[in-house]
C-alpha positions in Angstrom: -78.5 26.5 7.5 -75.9 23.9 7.0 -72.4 24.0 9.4 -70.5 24.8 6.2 -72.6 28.0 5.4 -71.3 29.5 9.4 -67.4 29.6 7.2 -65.7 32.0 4.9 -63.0 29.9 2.5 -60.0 31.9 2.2 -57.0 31.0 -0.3 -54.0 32.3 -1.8 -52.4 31.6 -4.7 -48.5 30.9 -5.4 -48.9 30.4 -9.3 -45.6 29.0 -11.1 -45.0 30.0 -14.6 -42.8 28.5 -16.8 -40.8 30.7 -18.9 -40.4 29.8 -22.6 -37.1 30.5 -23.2 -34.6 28.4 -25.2 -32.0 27.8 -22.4 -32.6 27.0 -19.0 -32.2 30.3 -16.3 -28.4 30.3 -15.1 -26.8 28.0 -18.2 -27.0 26.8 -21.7 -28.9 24.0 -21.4 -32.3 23.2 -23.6 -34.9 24.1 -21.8 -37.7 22.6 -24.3 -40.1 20.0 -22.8 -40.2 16.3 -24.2 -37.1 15.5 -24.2 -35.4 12.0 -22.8 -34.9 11.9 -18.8 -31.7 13.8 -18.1 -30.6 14.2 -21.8 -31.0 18.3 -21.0 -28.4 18.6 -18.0 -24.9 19.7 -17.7 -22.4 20.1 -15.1 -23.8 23.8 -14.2 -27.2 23.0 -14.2 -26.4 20.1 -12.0 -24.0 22.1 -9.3 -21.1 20.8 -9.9 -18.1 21.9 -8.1 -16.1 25.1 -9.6 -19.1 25.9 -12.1 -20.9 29.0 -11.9 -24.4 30.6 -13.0 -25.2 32.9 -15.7 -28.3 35.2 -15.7 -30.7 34.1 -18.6 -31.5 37.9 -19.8 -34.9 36.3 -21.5 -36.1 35.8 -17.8 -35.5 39.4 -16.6 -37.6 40.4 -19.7 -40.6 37.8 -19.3 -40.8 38.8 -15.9 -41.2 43.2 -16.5 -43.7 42.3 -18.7 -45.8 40.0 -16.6 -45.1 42.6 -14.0 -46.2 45.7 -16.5 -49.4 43.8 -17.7 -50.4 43.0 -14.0 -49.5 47.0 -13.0 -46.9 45.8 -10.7 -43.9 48.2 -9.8 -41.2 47.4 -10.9 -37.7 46.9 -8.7 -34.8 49.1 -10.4 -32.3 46.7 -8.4 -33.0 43.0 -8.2 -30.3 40.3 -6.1 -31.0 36.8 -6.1 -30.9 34.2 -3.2 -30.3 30.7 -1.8 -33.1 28.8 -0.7 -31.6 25.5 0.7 -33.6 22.3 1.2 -32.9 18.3 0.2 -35.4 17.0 -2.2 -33.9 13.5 -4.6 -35.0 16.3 -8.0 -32.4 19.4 -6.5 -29.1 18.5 -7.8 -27.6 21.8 -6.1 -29.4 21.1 -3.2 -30.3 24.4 -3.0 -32.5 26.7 -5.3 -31.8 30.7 -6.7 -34.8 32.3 -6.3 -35.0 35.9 -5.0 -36.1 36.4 -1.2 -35.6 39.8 -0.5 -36.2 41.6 -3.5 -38.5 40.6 -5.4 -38.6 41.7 -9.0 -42.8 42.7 -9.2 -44.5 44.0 -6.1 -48.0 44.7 -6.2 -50.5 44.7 -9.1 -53.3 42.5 -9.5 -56.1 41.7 -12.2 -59.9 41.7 -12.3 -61.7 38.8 -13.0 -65.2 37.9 -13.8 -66.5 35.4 -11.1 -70.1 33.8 -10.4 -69.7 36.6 -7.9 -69.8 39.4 -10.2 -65.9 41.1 -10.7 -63.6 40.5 -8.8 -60.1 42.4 -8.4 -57.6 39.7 -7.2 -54.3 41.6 -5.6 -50.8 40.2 -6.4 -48.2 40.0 -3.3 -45.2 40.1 -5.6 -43.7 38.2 -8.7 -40.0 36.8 -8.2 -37.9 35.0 -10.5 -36.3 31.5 -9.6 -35.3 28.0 -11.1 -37.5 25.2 -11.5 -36.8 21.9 -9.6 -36.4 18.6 -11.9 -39.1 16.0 -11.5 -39.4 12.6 -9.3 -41.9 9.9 -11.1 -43.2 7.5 -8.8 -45.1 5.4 -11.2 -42.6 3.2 -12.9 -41.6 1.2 -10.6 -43.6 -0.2 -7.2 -40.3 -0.5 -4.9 -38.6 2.7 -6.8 -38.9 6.5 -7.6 -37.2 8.0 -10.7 -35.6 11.1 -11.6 -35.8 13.3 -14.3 -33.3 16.7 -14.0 -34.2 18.1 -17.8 -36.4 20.4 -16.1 -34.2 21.2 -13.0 -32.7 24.9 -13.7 -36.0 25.7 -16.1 -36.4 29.3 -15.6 -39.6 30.4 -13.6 -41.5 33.2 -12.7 -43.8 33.2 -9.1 -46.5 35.0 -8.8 -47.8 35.6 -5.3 -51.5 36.4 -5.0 -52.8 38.2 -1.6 -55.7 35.6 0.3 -58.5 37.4 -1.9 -59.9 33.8 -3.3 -63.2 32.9 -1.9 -63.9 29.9 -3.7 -62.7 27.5 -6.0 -64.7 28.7 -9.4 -62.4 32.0 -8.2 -59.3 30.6 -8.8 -59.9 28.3 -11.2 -61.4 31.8 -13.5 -58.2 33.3 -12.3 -56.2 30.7 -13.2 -57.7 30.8 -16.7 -57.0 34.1 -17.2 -53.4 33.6 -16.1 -53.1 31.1 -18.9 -54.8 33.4 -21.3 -52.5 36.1 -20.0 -49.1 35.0 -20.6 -49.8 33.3 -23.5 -50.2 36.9 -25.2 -47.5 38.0 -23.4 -45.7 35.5 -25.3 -43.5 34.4 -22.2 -44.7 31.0 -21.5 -47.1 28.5 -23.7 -49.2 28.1 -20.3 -49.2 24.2 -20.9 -50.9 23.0 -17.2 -50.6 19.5 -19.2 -46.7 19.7 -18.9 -46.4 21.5 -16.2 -45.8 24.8 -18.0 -48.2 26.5 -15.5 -49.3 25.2 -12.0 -50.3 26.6 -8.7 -49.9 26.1 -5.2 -52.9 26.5 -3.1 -52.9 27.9 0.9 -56.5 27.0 2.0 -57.4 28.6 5.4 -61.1 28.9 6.9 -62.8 31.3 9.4 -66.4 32.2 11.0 -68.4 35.0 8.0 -67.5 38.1 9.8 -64.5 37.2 11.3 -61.1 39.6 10.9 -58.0 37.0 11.9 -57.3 34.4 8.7 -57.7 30.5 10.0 -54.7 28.6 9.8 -53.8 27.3 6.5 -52.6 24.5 4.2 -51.0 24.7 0.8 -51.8 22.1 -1.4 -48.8 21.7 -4.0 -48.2 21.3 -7.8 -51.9 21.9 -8.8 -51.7 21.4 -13.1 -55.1 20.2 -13.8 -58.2 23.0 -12.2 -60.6 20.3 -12.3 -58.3 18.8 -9.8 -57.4 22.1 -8.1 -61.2 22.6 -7.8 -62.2 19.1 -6.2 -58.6 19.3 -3.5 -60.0 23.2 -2.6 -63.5 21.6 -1.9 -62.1 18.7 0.3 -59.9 20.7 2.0 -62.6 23.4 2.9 -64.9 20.2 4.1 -61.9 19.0 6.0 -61.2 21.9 7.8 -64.3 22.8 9.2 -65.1 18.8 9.9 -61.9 19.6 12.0 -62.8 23.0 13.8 -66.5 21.9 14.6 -65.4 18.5 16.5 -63.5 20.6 18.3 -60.2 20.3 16.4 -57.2 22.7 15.7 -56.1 23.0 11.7 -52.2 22.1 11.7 -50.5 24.6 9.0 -49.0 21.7 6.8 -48.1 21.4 3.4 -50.3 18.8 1.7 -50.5 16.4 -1.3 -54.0 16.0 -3.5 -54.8 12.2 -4.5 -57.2 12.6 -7.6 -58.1 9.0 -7.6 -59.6 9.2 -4.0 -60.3 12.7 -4.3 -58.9 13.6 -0.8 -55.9 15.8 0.6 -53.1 14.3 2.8 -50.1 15.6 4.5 -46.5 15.9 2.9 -44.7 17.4 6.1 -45.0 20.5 8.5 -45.8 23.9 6.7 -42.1 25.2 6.9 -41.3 29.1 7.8 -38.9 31.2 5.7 -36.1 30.2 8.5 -36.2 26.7 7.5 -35.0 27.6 4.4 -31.4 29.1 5.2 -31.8 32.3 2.5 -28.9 34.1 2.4 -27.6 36.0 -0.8 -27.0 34.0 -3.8 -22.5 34.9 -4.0 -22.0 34.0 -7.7 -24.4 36.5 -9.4 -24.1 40.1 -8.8 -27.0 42.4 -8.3 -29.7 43.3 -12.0 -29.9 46.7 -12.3 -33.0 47.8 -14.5 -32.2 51.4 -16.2 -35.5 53.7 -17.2 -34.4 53.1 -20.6 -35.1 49.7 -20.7 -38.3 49.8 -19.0 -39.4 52.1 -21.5 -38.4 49.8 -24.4 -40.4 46.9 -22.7 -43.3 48.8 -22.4 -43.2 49.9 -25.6 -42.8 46.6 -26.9 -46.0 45.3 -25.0 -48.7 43.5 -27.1 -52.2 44.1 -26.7 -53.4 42.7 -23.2 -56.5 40.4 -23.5 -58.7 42.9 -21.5 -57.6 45.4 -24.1 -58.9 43.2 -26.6 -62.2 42.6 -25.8 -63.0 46.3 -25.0 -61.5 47.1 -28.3 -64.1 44.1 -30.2 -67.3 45.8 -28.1 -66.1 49.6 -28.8 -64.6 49.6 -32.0 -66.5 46.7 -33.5 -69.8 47.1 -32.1 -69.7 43.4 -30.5 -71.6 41.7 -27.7 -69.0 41.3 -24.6 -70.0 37.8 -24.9 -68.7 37.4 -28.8 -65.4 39.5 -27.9 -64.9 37.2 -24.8 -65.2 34.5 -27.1 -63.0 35.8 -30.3 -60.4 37.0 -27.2 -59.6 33.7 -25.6 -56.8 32.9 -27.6 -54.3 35.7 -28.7 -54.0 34.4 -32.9 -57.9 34.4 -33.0 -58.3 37.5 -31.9 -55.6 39.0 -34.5 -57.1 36.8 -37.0 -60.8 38.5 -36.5 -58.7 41.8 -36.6 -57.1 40.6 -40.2 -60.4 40.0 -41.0 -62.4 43.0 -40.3 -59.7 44.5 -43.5 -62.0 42.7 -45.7 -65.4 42.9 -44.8 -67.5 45.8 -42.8 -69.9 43.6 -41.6 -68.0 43.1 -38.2 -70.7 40.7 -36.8 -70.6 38.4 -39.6 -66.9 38.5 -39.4 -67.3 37.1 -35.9 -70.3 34.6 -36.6 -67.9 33.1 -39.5 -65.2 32.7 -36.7 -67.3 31.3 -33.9 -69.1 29.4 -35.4 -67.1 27.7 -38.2 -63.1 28.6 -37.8 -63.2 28.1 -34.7 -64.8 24.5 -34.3 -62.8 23.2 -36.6 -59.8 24.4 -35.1 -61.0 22.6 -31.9 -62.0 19.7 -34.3 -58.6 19.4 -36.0 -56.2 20.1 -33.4 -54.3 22.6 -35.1 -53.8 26.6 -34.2 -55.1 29.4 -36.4 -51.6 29.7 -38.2 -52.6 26.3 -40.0 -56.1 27.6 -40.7 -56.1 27.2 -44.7 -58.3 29.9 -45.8 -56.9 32.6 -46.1 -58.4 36.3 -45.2 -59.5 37.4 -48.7 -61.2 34.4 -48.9 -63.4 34.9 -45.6 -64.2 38.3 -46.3 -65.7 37.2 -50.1 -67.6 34.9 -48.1 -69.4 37.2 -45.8 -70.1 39.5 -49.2 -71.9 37.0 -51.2 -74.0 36.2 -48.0 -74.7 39.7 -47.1 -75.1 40.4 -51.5 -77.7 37.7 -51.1 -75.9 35.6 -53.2 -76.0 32.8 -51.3 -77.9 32.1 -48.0 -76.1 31.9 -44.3 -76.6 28.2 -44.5 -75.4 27.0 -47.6 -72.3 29.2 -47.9 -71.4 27.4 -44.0 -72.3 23.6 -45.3 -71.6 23.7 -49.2 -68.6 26.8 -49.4 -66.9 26.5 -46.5 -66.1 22.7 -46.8 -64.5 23.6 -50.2 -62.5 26.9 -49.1 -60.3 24.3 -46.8 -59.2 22.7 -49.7 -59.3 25.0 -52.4 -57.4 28.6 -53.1 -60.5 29.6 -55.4 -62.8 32.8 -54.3 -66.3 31.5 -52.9 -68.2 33.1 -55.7 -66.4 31.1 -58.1 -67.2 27.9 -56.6 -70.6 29.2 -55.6 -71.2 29.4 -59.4 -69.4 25.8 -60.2 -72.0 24.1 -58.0 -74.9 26.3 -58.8 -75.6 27.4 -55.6 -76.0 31.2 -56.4 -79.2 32.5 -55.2 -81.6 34.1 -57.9 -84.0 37.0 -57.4 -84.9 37.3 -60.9 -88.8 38.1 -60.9 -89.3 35.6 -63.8 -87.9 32.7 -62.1 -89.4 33.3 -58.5 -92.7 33.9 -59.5 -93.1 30.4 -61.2 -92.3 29.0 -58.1 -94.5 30.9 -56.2 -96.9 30.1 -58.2 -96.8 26.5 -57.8 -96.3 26.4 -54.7 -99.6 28.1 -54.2 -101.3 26.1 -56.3 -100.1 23.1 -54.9 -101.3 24.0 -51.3 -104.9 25.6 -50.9 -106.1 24.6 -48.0 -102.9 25.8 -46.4 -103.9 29.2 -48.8 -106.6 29.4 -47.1 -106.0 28.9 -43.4 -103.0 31.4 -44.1 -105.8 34.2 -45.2 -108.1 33.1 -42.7 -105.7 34.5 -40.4 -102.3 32.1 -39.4 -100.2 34.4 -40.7 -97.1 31.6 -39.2 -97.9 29.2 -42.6 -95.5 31.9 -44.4 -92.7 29.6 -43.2 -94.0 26.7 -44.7 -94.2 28.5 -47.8 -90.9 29.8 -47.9 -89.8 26.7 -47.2 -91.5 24.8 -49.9 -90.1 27.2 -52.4 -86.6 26.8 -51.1 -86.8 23.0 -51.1 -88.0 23.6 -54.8 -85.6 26.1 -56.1 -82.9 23.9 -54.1 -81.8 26.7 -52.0 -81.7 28.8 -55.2 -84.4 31.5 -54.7 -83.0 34.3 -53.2 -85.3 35.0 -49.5 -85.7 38.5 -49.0 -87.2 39.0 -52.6 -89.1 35.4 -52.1 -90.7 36.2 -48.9 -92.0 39.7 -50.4 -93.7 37.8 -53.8 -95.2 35.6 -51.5 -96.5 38.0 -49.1 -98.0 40.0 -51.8 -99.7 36.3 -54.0 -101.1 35.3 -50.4 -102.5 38.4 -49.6 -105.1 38.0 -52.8 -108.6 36.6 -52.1 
């Protein structure tokens, strides 16, 4: 058994989420991402003397519904805080965040792991400000800063140490992103920081009660990355504890070009901070009445979703995992199923087709050009036997992108409609046969398989024309004679 294999990995999650609101969380300012370096700032969002904050009321929203989707209770009263600390990207030099009272406590969400299902517990969710953003790369001798995204509303979400492994949080992170996404309160970006995590690593012995001491790796945005610092780290500690070594809690910095963690400074405690109550916003009360009208604005949850797909619509968890990943493909498959009972075909068209080029093109299922109506005539002439699976995916659906016309009409332009007409396959049949009678005969000796080779010698001759189910049965019954 290997050293590693003696020790439990045991991590925490402190996952930042990005709110996508128009203003920033205590002013006016933009709060959209791409902008010019410190073009969205203003004399609030940069503390300046004599201004004072105002509570975005989009950010009290996001944050019950994160909180509602994740079954966290939710804190009628809600103050805000100080947390003080000098970085170059704090223009206040200080942060409003909420200490004592958070906004979400409790909750949590399940999440399918190598491990089977696993329930992942949040700690609490709080609402802060984002800091602005220090670029080290433009300059050898020089740092630069960017404030557009200092004052950036936030939400934190707290996990309890229930991770066990990297693949863990990197599902759960996953899901995250799938989750606020339908929520609609963040566009879960990790690319532009829109969602990133902090990760506390700890080790211990398998069996042991008392959590190691642990590191937090910062500003995780990319999970391949997350996944490869969690992995070093682990390695790292237990090098440390088997040469005989004590793991110093420190806060710690992932190089993705070496692929190795190093330290950023001392781990700090909640004293290092100096919280005390934030005195230029008063206290957010939230009534029953508007806890109600939250919750009954919710949107389906993606959970709710796929249950919905394998219950309602009779599909495999695996094709309602795939048609739920993303929030306008699933109400796109739902659109769908108005025009056509054939629920699985619905979904094969999706997967298989919309989907890829989607993926292909770069562009969201808003800019898909077919339209509903269009999809759902589809699937009819296929399941009609119109046309076959294949050549209404490589000859019809090419032309639906750039046409409004209905497939059977084009279908019929480019004589691709499948005949059964008894007249028409039996002539083929019959030449087929003819042409092959040594094949004949090894089929009625017994290798009953050649009945692909004849089907697809009539197809090849009909040019996709003869219509299969009634093909296969004329066949069956010519080849059968002695």
């Amino acid at each position: 058994m290997s050293v590693y294999d003696k020790y439990e990995t045991v991590i925490g999650l402190e996952v930042h989420v990005q709110l996508g609101t128009k203003s920033k969380a205590f002013c006016g300012d933009d709060a959209s991402f791409g902008a010019p370096p410190n073009t969205h700032i203003s004399t609030i969002s940069l503390g300046h003397p004599g201004t004072l904050p105002r509570l975005n009321k989009k950010q009290i929203e996001y944050a019950v519904k994160l909180g509602l989707a994740l079954g966290s209770k939710i804190s009628p009263t809600n103050n805000f805080d100080r947390k003080n600390y000098f970085y170059a990207d704090l223009p206040k030099g200080y942060q409003i965040t909420q200490d004592r009272m958070p906004i979400c406590i409790g909750g949590g969400m399940d999440v399918e792991t190598d491990a089977g299902k696993r329930h992942i517990r949040m700690h609490h969710i709080h609402m802060e400000e984002d800091a602005g953003k220090s670029i080290h790369d433009l300059a050898p001798d020089a740092t630069f800063i960017d404030l557009n995204r200092a004052g950036v509303p936030l939400l934190e979400a707290v996990t309890e140490p229930d991770f066990r492994s990297a693949q863990e949080v990197d599902v759960f992170m996953n899901a995250m992103r799938q989750l606020v996404r339908y929520l609609g309160v963040s566009d879960g970006n990790m690319q532009e920081g829109s969602l990133r995590c902090d990760c506390n690593v700890s080790v211990r012995l398998k069996g042991a009660e008392k959590f190691g001491e642990r590191c937090e790796i910062k500003n995780m945005n990319s999970m391949r990355f997350a996944r490869k610092a969690i992995e070093f780290e682990r390695k790292r500690q237990i090098d440390l504890l088997e040469s005989g070594g004590k793991v110093a809690q420190q806060t710690l910095n992932f190089d993705p070009v070496s692929g190795t963690t190093s330290p950023l400074r001392d781990k700090e405690d909640a004293h290092d901070y100096r919280y005390f109550p934030e005195p230029d916003l008063p206290p957010v009360v939230i009534s029953d009445e508007y806890l109600a009208k939250i919750k009954a604005g919710m949107p389906p949850l993606p959970w709710e979703m796929q249950e919905k797909f394998v219950n309602d619509y009779e599909l495999s968890a695996y094709d309602a995992k795939l048609l739920t990943e993303e929030k306008g493909v699933a109400l796109f498959f739902q659109e769908l199923t108005k025009h056509t009972k054939n629920y699985k075909g619905a979904a094969n068209l999706i997967i298989n087709k919309v989907s890829p080029w989607l993926s292909e093109e770069k562009k969201q299922i808003a800019d898909f050009p077919i339209n509903h109506q269009q999809l759902g005539a589809l699937i009819q002439l296929i399941d009609g036997g119109k046309v076959s699976n294949t050549i209404a995916y490589q000859r019809i659906f090419p032309e639906l992108l750039t046409t409004k016309k209905m497939p059977l009409e084009i279908a019929e332009a480019l004589n691709l409609v499948q005949s059964s007409d008894e007249g028409f396959l039996e002539k083929l049949v019959d030449d087929v046969i003819a042409q092959n009678p040594d094949k004949v005969k090894a089929y009625q000796n017994g290798k009953k398989g050649l009945i692909g080779f004849f089907m697809g010698a009539v197809m090849k001759a009909s040019r996709g024309k003869a219509e299969p189910k009634s093909t296969n049965a004329l066949l069956a019954k010519k080849l059968a004679k002695k």
